[in-house]
Rosetta silent file (secondary structure, phi, psi, omega in degrees, C-alpha in Angstrom):
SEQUENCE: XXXXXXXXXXXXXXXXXXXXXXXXXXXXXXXXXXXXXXXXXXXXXXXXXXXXXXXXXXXXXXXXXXXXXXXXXXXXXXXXXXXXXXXXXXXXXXXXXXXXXXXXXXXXXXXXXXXXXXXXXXXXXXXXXXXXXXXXXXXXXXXXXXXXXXXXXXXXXXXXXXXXXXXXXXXXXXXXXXXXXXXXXXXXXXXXXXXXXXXXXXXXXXXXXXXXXXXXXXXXXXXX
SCORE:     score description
SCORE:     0.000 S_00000001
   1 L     0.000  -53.602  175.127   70.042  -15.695  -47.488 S_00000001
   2 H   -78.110    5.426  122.828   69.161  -19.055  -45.836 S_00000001
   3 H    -6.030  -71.232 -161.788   71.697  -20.384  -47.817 S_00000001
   4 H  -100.866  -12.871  152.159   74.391  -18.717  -46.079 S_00000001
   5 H  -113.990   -0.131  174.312   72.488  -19.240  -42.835 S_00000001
   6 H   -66.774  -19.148  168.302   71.189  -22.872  -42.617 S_00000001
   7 H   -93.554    9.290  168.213   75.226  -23.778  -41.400 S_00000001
   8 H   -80.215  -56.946 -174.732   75.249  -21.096  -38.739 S_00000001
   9 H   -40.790  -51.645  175.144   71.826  -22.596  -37.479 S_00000001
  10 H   -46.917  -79.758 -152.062   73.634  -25.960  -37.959 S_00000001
  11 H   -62.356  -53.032 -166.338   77.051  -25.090  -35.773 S_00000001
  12 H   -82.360   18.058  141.492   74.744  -23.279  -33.087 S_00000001
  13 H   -81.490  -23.314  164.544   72.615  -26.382  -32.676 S_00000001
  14 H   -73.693   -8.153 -145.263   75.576  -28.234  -32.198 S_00000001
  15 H  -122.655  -43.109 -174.435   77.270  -26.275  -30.009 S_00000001
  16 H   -63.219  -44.353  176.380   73.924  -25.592  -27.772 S_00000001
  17 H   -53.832  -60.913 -172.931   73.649  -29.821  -27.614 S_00000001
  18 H   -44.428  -57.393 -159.844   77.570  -30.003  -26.828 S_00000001
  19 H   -83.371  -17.023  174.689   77.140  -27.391  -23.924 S_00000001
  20 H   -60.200  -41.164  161.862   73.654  -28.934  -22.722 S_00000001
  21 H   -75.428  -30.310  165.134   75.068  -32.522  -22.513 S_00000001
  22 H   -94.285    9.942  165.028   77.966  -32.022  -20.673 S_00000001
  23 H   -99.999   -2.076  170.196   76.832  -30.138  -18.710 S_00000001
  24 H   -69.927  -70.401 -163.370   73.805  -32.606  -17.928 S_00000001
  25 H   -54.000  -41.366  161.640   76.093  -35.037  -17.692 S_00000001
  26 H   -44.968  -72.339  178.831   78.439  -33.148  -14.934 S_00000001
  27 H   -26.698  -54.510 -176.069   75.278  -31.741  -13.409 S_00000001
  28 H   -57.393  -56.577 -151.566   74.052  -35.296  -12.944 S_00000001
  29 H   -61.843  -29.292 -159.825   77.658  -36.777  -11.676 S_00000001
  30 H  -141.476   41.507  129.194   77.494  -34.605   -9.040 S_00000001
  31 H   -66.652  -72.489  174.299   73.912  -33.744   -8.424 S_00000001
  32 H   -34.522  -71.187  166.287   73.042  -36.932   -7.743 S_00000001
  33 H   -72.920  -16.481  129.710   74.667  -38.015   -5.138 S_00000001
  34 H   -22.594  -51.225  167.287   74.257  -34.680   -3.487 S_00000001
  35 H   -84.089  -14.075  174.581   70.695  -35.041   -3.302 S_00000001
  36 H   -66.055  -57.055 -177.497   70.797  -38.773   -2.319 S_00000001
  37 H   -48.888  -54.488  164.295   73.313  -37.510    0.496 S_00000001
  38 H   -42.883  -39.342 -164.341   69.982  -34.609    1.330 S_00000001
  39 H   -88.674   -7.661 -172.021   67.477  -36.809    1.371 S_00000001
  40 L  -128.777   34.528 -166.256   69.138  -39.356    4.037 S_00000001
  41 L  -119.563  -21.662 -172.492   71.131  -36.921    6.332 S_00000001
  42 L   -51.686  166.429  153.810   68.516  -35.181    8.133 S_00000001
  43 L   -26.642   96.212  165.138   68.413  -36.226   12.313 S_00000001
  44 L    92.644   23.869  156.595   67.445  -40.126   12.382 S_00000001
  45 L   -60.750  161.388 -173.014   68.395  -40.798    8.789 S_00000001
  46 L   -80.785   -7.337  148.605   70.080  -43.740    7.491 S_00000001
  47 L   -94.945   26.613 -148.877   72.760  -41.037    6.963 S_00000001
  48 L   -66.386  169.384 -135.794   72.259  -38.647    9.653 S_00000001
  49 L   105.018   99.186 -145.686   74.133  -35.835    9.789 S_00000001
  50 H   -60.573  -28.540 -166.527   71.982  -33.101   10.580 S_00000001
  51 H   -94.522  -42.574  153.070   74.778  -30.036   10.543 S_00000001
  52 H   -29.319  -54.639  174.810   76.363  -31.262    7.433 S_00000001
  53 H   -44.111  -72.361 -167.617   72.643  -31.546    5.828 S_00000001
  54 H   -39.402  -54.132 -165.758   71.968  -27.676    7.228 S_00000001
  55 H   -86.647   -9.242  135.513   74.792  -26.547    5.543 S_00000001
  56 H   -23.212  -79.434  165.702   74.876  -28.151    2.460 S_00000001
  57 H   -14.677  -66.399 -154.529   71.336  -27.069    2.203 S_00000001
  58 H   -65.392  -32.191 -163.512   72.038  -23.588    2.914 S_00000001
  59 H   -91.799  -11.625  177.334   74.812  -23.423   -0.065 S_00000001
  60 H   -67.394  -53.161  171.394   71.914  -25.579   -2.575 S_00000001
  61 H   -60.076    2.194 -173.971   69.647  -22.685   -1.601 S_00000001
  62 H   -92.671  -52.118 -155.672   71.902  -20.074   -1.990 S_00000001
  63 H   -89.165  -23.925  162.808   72.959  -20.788   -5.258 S_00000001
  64 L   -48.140  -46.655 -170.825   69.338  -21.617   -6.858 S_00000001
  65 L   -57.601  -23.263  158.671   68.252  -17.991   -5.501 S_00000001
  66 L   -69.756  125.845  151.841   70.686  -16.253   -8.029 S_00000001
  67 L   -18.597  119.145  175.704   69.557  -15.433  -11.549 S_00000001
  68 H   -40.838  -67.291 -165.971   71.321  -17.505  -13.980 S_00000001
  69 H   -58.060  -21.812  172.079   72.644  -14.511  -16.029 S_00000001
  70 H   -55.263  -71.440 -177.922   73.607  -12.948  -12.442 S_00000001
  71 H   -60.031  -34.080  159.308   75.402  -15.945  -11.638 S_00000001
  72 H   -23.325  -90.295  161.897   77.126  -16.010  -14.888 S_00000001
  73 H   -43.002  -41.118 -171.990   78.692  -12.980  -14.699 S_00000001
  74 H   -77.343  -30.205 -174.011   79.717  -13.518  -10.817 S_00000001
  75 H   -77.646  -37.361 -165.331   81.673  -16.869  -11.643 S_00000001
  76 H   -16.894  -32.168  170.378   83.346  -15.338  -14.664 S_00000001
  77 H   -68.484  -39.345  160.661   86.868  -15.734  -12.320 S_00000001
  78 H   -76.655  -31.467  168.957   85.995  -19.277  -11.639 S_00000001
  79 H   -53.606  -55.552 -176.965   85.218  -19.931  -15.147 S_00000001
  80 H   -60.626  -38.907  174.440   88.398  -18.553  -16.499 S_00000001
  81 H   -39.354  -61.386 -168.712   90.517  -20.517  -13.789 S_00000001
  82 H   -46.028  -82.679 -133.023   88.574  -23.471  -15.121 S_00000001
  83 H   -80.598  -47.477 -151.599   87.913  -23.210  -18.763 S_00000001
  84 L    93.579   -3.776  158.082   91.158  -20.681  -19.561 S_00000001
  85 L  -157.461 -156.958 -175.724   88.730  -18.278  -20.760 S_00000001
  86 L  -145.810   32.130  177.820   85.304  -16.800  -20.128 S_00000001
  87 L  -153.229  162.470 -158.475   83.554  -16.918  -23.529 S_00000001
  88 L    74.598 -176.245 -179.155   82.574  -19.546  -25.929 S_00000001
  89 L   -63.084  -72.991 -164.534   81.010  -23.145  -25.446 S_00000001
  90 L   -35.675  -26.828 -162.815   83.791  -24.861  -23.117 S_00000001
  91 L  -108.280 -157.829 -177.409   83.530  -21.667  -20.864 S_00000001
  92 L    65.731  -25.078 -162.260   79.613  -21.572  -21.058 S_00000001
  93 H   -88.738  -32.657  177.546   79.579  -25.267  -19.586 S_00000001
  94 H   -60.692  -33.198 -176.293   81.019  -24.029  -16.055 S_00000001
  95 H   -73.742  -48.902 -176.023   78.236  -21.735  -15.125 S_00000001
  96 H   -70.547  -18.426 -174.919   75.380  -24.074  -16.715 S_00000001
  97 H  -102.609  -10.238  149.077   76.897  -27.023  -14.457 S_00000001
  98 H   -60.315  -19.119 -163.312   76.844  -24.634  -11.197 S_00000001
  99 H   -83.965  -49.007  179.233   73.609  -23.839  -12.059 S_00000001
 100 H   -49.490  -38.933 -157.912   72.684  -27.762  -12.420 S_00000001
 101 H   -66.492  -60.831  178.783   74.329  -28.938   -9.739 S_00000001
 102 H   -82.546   11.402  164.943   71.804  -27.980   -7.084 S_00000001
 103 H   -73.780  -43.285 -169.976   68.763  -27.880   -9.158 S_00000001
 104 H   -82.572  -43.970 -170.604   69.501  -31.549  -10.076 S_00000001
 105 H  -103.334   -0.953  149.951   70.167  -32.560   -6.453 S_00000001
 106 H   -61.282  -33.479 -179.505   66.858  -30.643   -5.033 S_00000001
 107 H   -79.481  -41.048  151.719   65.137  -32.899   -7.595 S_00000001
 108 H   -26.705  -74.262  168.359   66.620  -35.822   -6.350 S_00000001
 109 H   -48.906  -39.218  158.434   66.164  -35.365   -3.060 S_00000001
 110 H   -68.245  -12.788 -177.964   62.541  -34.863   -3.526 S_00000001
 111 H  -109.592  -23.529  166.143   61.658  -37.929   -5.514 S_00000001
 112 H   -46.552  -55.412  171.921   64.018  -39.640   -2.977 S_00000001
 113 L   -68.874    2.282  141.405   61.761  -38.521   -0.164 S_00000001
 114 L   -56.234  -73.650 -140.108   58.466  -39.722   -1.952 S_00000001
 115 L   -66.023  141.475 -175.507   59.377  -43.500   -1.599 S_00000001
 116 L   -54.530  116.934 -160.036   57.240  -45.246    1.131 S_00000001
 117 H   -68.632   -5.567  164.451   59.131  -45.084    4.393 S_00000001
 118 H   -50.326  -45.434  157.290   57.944  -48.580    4.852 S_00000001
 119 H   -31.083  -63.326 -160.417   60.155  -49.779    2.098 S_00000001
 120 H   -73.832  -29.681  121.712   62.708  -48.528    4.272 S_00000001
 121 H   -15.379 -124.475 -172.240   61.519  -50.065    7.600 S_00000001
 122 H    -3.096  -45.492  172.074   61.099  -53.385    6.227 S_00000001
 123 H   -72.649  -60.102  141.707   64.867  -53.147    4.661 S_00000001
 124 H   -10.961  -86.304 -178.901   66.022  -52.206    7.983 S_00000001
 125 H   -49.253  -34.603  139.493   64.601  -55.209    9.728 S_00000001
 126 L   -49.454   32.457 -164.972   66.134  -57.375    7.566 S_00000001
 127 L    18.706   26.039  160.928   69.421  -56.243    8.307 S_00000001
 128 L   -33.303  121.294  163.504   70.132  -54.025    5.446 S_00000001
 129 L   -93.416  169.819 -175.911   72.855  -50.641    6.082 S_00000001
 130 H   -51.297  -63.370  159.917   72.346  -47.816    5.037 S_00000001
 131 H   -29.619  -50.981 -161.892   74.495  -48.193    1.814 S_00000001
 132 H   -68.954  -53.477 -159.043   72.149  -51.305    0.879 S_00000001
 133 H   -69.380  -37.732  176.291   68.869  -49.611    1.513 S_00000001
 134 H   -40.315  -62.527 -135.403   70.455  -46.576   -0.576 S_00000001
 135 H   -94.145  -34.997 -151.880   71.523  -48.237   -3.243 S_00000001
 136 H  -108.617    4.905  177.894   69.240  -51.522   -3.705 S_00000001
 137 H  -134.151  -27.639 -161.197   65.501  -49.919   -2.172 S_00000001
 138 H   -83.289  -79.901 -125.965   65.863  -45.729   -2.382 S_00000001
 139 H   -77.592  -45.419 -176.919   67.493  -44.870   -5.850 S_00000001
 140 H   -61.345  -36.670  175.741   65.513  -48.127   -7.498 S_00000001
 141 H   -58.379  -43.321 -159.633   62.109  -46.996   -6.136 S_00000001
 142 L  -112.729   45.851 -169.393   62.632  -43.510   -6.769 S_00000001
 143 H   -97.930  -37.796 -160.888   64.388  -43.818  -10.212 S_00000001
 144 H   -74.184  -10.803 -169.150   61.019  -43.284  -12.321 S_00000001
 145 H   -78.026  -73.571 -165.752   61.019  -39.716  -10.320 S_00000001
 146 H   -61.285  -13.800  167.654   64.452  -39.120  -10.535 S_00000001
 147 L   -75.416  -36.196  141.361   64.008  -39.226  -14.588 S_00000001
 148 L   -27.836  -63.764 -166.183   61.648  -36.848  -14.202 S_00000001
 149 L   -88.120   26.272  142.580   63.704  -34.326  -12.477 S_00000001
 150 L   -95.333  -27.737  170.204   66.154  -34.893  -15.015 S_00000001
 151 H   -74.996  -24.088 -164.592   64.369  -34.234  -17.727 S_00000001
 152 H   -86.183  -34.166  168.031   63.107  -31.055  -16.535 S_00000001
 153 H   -34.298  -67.529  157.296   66.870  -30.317  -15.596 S_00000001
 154 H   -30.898  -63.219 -165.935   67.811  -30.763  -19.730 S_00000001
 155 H   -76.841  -12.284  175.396   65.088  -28.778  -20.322 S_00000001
 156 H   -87.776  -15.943   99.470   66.055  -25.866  -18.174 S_00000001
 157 H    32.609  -86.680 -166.640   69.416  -26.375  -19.799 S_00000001
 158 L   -93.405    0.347  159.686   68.827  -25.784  -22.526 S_00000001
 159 L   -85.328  -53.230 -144.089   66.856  -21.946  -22.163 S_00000001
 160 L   -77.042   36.525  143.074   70.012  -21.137  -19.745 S_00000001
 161 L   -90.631  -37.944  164.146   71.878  -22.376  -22.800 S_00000001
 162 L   -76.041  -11.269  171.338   70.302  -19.880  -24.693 S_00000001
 163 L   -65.257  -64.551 -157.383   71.339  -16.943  -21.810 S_00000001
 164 H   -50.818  -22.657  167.387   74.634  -17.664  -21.947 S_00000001
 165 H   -59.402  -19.984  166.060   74.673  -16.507  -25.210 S_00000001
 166 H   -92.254    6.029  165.453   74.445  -13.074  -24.425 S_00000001
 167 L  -114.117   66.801 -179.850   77.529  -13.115  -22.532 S_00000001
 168 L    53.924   17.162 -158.790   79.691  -14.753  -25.050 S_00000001
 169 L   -97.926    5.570 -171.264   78.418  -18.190  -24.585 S_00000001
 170 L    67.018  167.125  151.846   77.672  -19.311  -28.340 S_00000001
 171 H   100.355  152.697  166.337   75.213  -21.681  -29.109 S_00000001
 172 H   -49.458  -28.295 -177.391   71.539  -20.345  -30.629 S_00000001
 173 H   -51.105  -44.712 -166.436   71.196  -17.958  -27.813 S_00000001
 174 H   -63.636  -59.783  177.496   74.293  -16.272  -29.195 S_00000001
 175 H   -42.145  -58.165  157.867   72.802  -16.761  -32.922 S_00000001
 176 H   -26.783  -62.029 -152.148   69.725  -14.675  -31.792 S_00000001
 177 H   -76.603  -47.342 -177.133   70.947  -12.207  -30.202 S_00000001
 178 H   -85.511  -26.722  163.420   73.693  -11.213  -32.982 S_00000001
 179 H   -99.239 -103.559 -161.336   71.068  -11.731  -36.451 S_00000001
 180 H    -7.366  -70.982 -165.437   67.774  -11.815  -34.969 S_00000001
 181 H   -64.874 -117.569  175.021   68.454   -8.936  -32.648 S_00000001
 182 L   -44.487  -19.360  151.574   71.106   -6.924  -33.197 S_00000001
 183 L   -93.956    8.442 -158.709   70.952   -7.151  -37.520 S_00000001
 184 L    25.481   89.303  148.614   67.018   -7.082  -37.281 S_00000001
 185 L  -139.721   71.492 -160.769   66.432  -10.271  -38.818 S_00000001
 186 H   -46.712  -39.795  174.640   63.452  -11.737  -37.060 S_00000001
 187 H   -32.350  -59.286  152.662   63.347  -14.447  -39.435 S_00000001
 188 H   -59.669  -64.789  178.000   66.466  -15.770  -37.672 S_00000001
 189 H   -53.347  -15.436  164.194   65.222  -15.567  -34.008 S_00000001
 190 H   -72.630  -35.490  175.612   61.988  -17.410  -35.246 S_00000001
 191 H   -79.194  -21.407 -177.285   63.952  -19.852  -36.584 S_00000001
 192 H   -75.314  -17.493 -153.615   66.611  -20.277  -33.209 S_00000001
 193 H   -85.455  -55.902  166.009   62.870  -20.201  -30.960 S_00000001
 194 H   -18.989  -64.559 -156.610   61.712  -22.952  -33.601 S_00000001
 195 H   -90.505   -3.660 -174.826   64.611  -25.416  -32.907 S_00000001
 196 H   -84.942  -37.284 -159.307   65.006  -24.541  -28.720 S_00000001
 197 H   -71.540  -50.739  174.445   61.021  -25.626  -28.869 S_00000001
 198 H   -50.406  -37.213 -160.645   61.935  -28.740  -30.799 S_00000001
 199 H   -71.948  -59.523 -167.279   65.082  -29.364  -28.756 S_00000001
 200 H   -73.789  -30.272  177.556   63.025  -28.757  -25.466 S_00000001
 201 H   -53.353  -31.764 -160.726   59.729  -30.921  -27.384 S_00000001
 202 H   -82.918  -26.188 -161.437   62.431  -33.915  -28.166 S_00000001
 203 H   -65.606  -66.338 -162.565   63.966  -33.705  -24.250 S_00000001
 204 H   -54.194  -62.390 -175.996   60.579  -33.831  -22.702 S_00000001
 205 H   -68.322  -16.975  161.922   59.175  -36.952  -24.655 S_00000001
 206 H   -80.829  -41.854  160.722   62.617  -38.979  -24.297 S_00000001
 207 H   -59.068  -49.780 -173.822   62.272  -38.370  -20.738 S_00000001
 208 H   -87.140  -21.020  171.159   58.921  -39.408  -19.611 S_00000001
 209 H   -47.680  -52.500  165.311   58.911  -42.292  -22.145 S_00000001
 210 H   -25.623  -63.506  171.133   62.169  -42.948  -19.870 S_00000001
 211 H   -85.843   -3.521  129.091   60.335  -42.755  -16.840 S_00000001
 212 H   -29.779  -67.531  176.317   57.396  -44.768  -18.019 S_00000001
 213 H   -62.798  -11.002 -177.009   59.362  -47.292  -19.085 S_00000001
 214 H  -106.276   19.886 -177.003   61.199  -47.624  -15.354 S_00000001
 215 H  -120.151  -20.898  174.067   58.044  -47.157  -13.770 S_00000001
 216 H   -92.456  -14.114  159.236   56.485  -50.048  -15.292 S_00000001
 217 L   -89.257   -3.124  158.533   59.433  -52.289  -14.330 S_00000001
 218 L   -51.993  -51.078  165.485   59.525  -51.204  -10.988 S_00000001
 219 L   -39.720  -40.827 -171.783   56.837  -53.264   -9.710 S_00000001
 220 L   -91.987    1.215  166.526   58.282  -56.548  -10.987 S_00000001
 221 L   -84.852  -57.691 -174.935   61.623  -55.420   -9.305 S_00000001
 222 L   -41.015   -1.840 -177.306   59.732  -54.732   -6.139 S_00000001
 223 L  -121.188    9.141  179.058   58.372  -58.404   -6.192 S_00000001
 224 L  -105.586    0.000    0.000   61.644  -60.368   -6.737 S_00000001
């Protein structure tokens, strides 16, 4: 039997990486500066614009407050537009990188807003713009942060990588659902919870070693 199922396990670990990195990677492209743009937009920001912020805001919070599999299912028209269909990996990645996008640029913005407004002061008096302060005192100070909140992004990833699977999305969720589940073969869903725990174990420790290592060169940026 695991014969004929160690290369299922196999394609739906690949296919769960495939939609978890690009959709990290999307998530990220356009997370990021989205939450840079939050964290400096507010009323006497180096970017204000306060009504822009509000409404921005209003559409990050909107779309965190749905249930992933809810929002699934609601994009399914945007997906197809997208993707050309509304099942499989490729169509699985639009939904996981709506989900990312404001999850990724709340975390941003919060590790933005951590760095000492003194920093920012100081950069200021020295006759730094806002683009300068941004790019060469915010993002480097708050980068050991922002690695954080990236990591945790991956890892939340990669259970809504397993949702999508029950709406046609592939991937171990999908593997689950159809032996483990639906053939009673618990053996298989022990073995897809096995590799998401590994998946999410390998995520976590490549991340804060990440930010660990940018947290101990931060000081020696901060003094040159």
């Amino acid at each position: 039997m695991w014969a004929n199922l160690t290369p299922l396990l196999l394609e739906a670990t690949l296919q769960t990486l495939y939609m978890v990195a690009v959709s990290g990677v999307l998530g990220t492209a356009f997370g990021l500066p989205l939450g840079v743009f939050l964290a400096t937009s507010q009323r006497g920001e180096l970017l204000s614009a306060p009504l822009v912020n509000k409404v921005l805001g209003l559409v990050v919070n909107a779309t965190r407050s749905v249930p992933f599999i809810i929002l699934v299912v609601a994009i399914i028209p945007f997906t197809r537009a997208l993707a050309g269909t509304s099942i499989g990996t490729t169509a699985a990645i639009v939904p996981l990188t709506v989900a990312a996008i404001p999850f990724i640029a709340r975390l941003v913005e919060n590790a933005i807003r951590e760095v000492d407004s003194g920093l920012i002061e100081a950069a200021r008096a020295m006759g730094a713009t806002p683009f300068q302060i941004i790019r060469k005192v915010l993002i480097p100070e708050a980068l050991p942060g922002i690695a954080l909140g990236l990591t945790l992004a991956l890892v939340s990833l990669i259970g809504y990588s397993a949702m999508v699977g029950a709406v046609g999305g592939e991937g171990l969720g999908d593997l689950g659902i159809r032996y483990g589940y639906q053939r009673f073969m618990p053996e298989v869903m022990a073995a897809v919870v096995v590799i998401l725990i590994v998946l999410v174990q390998l995520v976590q420790s490549v991340g804060e070693g990440i930010a660990r290592a940018v947290d101990r060169r931060a000081p020696r940026n901060r003094g040159r």
